[in-house]
C-alpha positions as a printed NumPy array, in Angstrom:
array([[-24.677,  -2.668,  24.524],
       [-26.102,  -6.205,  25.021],
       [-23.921,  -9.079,  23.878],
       [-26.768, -10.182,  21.953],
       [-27.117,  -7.417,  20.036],
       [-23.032,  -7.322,  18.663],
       [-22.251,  -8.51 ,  15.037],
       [-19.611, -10.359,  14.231],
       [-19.759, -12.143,  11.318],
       [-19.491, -15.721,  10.555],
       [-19.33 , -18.269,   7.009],
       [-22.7  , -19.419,   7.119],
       [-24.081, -16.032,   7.245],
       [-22.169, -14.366,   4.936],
       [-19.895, -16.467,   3.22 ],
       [-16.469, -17.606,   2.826],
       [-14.979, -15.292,   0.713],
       [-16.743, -12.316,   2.897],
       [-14.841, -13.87 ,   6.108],
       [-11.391, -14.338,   4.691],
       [-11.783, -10.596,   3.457],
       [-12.373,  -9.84 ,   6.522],
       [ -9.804, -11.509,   8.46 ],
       [ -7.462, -10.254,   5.921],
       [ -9.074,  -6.307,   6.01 ],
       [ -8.444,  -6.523,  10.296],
       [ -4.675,  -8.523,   9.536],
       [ -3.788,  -5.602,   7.243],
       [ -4.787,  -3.144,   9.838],
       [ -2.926,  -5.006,  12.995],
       [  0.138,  -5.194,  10.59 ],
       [  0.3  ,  -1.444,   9.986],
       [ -0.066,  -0.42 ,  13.541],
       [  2.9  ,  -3.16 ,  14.491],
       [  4.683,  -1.298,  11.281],
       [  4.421,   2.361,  12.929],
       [  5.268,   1.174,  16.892],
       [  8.551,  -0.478,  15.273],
       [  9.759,   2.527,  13.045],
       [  8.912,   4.831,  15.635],
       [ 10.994,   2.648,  18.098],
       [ 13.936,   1.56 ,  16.03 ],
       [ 14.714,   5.181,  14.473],
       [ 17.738,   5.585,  16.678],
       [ 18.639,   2.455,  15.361],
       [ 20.018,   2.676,  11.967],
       [ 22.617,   4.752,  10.684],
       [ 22.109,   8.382,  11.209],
       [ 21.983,   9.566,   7.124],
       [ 19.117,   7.573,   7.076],
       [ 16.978,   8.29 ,   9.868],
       [ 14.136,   9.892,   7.851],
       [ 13.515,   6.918,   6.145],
       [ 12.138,   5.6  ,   9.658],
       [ 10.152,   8.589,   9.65 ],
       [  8.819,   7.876,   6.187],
       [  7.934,   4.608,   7.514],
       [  5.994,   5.527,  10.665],
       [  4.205,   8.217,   8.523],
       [  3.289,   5.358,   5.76 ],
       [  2.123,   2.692,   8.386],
       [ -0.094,   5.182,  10.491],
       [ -1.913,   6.324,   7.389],
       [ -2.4  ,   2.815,   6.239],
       [ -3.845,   1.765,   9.226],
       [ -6.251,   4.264,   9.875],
       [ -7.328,   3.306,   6.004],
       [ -8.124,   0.231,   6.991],
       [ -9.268,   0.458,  10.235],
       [-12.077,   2.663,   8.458],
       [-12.405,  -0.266,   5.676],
       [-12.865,  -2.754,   8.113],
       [-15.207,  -1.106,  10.117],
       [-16.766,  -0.094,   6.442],
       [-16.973,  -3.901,   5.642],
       [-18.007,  -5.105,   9.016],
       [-21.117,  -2.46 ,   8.485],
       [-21.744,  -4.223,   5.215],
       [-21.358,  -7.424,   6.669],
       [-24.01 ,  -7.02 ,   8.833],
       [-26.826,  -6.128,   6.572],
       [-25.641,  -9.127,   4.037],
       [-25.742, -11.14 ,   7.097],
       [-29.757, -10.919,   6.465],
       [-29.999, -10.893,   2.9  ],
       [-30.99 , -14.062,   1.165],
       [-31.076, -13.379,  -2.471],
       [-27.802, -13.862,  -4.333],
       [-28.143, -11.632,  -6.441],
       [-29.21 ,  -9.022,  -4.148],
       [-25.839, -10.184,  -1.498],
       [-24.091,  -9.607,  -5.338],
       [-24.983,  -6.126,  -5.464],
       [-24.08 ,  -4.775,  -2.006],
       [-20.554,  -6.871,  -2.352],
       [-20.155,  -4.765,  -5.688],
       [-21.658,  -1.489,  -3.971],
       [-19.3  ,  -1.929,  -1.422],
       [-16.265,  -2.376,  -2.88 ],
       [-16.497,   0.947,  -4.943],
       [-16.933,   2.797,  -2.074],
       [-13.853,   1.133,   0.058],
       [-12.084,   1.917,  -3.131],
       [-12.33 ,   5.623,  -2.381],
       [-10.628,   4.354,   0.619],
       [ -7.989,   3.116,  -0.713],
       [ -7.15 ,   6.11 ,  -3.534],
       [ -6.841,   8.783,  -0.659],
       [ -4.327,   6.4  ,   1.481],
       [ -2.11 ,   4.909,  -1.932],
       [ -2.374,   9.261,  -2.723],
       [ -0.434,   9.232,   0.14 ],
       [  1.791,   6.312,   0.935],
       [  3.048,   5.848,  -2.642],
       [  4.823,   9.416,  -2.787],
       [  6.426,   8.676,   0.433],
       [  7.608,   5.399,  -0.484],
       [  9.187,   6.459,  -3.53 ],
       [ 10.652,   9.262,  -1.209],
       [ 11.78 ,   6.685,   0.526],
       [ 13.552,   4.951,  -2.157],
       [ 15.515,   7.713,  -3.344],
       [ 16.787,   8.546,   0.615],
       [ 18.528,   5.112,  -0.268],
       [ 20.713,   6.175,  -3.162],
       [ 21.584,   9.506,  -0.848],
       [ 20.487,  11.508,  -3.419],
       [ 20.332,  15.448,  -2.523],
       [ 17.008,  17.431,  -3.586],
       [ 18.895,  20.224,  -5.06 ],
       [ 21.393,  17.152,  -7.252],
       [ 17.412,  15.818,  -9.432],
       [ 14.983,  18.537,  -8.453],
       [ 12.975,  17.684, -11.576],
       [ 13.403,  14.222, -11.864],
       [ 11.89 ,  13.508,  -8.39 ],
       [  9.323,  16.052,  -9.368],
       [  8.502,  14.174, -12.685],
       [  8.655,  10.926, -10.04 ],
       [  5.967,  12.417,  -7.827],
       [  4.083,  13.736, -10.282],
       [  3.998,  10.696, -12.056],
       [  2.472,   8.678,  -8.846],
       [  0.091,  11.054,  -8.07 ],
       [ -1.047,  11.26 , -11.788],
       [ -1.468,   7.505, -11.841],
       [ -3.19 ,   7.277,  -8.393],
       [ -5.748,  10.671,  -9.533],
       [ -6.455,   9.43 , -12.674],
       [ -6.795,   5.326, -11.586],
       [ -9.522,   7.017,  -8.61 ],
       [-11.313,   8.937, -11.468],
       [-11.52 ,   5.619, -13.434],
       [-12.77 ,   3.617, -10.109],
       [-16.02 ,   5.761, -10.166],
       [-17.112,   5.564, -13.747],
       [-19.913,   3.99 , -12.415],
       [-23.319,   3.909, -13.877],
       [-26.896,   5.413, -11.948],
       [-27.704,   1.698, -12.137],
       [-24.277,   0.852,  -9.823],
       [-22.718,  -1.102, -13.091],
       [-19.104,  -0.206, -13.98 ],
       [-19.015,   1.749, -17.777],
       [-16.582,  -0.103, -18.882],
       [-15.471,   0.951, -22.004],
       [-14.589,   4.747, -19.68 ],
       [-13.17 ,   2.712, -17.022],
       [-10.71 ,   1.646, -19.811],
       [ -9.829,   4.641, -21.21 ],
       [ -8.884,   6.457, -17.305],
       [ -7.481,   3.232, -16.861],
       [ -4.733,   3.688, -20.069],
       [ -4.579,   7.015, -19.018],
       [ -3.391,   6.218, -15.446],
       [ -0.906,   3.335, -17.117],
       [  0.576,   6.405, -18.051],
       [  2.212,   7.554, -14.652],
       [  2.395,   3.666, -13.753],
       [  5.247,   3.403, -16.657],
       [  7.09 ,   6.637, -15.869],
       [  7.756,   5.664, -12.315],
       [ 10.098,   2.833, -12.986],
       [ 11.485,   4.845, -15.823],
       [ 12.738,   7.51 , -13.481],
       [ 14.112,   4.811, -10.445],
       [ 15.974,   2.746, -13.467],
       [ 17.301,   6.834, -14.105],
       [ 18.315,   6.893, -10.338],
       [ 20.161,   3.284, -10.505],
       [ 22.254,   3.829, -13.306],
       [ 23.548,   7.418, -12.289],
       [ 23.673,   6.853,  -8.434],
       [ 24.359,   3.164,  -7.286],
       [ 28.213,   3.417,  -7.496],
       [ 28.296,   6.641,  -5.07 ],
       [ 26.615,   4.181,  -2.161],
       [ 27.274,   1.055,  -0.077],
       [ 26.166,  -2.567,  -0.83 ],
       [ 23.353,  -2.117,   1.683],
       [ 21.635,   0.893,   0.397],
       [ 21.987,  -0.345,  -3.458],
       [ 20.325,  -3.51 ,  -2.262],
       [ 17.605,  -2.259,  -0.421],
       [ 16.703,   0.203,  -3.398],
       [ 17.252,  -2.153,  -6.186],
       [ 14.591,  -4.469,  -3.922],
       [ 12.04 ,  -1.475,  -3.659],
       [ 12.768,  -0.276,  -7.134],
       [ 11.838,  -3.529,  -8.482],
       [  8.8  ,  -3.789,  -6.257],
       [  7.081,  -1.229,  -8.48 ],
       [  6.876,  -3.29 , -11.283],
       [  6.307,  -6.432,  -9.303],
       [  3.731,  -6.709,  -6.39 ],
       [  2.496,  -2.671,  -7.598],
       [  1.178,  -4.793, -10.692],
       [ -1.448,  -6.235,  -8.26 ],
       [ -3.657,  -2.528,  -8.154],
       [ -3.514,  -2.454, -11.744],
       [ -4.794,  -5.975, -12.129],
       [ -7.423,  -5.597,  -9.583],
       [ -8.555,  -2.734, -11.485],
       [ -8.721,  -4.364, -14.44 ],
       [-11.099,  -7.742, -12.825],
       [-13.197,  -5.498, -11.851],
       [-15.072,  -5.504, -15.573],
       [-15.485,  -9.258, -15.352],
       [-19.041, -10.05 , -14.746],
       [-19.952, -11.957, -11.893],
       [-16.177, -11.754, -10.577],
       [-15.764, -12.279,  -7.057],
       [-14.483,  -8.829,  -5.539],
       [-13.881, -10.124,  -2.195],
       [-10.686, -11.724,  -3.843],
       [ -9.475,  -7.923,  -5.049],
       [ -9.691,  -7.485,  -1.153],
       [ -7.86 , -10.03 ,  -0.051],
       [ -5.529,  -9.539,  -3.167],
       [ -4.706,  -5.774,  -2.133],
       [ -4.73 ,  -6.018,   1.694],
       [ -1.791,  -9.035,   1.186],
       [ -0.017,  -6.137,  -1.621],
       [ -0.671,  -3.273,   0.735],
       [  1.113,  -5.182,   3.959],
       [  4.162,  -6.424,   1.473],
       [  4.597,  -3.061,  -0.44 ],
       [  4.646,  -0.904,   3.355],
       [  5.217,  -2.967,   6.002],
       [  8.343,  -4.98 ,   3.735],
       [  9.687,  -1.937,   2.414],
       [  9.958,  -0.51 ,   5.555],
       [ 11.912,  -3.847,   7.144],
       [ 13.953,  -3.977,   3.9  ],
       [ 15.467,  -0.575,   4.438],
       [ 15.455,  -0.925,   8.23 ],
       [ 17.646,  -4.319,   7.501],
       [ 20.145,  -2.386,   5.399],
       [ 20.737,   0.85 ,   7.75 ],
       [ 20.417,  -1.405,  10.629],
       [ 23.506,  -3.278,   8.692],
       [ 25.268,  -0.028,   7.849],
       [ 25.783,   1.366,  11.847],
       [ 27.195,  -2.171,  12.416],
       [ 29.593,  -1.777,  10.724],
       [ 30.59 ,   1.673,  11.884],
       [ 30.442,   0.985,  15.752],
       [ 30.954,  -2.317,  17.949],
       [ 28.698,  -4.822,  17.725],
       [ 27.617,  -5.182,  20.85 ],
       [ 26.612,  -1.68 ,  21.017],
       [ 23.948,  -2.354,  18.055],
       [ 22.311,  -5.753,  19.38 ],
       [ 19.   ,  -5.848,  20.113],
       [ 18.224,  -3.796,  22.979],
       [ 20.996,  -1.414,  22.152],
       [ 20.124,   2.244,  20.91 ],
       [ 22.855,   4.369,  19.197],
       [ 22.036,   7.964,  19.612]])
């Protein structure tokens, strides 16, 4: 390949917005594949009971960043053939053309990731399968539910590439549906388990618990902008890559922070500094 003939794209070919999406899209991906080398490495570091949770983490990163290594390279493709369109409303249309199809993208990753982060969540309040069989059921079912039903509402999408809004509403109330129940069953999980645990492991779920109905309220915006005329979808990009590296990557350091904090406490210190691995 001559060095002439590589893309890379630049503002005054295809915009500012396009550019900062795309530093963002490669950040995300860079973040998720420093996310997966850490858990991997640091799961002899934390206290034993919660070892899985690394696992859960290295399993959430990886997928993640092959997602968006395949959006990026998605994006950089579409890049390159807005790079020699003119027309602004034709550049309009394969920004909006685009972004449905990195949506499908996203769906099969969050189908994913979010079941393992709420996994994840419940490894902190030590709760045993066997103890809520059918609440974590009803808790998976839930987030798969919302993330089916949101992706069937992403592609009501007309033969003319225009959203149908008024069906993109309806499988979006449908999908609030599972959104709501999630919390429901983690507030469940607080109030019945958070006095059988230590300070750590109530902190680090009350902090993941909470981010449900906090930066998870992003995806449900986005979805929602996405029936504004003329919106700018590159800032749902940048808006969901920034969510994406908070809600995986920072989980996984939250809980890392608190088991991390838990084996110092059971052995000396200086067996636990950095460096240090407790087997």
């Amino acid at each position: 390949m001559k060095l002439s003939e590589a893309f890379l794209p630049t503002a005054n070919s295809v915009g500012m917005s396009s550019m900062i999406t795309y530093f963002f899209l490669i950040f995300a991906a860079y973040a998720f594949l420093g996310g997966f080398i850490f858990a991997w490495l640091s799961k002899s570091s934390v206290a034993p009971e919660h070892r899985i949770s690394r696992y859960f983490t290295a399993i959430i990163a990886a997928v993640a960043g092959v997602s968006y290594m395949l959006i990026a390279h998605f994006y950089h493709n579409m890049l390159e053939e807005l790079s020699h369109i003119t027309d602004p409303a034709r550049r309009d249309e394969l920004i909006r053309t685009s972004y449905n199809a990195i949506g499908q993208l996203r769906y099969i990753d969050w189908a994913i990731t979010t079941p393992l982060l709420l996994l994840k969540m419940v490894t902190m309040l030590k709760i045993e399968p066997n103890e809520a069989k059918r609440s974590i059921f009803w808790l998976l079912f839930a987030d798969l539910f919302m993330v089916v039903t949101g992706y069937i509402g992403e592609q009501q999408i007309g033969a003319d590439g225009h959203i149908l809004v008024g069906n993109k509403l309806i499988w979006g109330a449908i999908s609030t549906i599972g959104y709501i129940i999630v919390p429901l069953i983690l507030y469940k999980f607080w109030k019945q388990y958070k006095d059988s645990v230590q300070p750590e492991e109530r902190w680090a779920f009350k902090i993941l618990a909470l981010s449900t109905v906090t930066t998870w309220g992003v995806y449900p915006i986005g979805y929602m902008l996405t029936m504004i005329d003329g919106f700018n979808l590159n800032y749902i990009h940048i808006s969901f890559s920034i969510a994406d590296v908070i809600n995986k990557v920072g989980a996984g350091a939250v809980v890392y922070l608190a088991t991390k904090k838990l084996l110092e406490k059971r052995v000396p210190e200086e067996a636990v500094m950095n460096g240090h691995i407790i087997d």
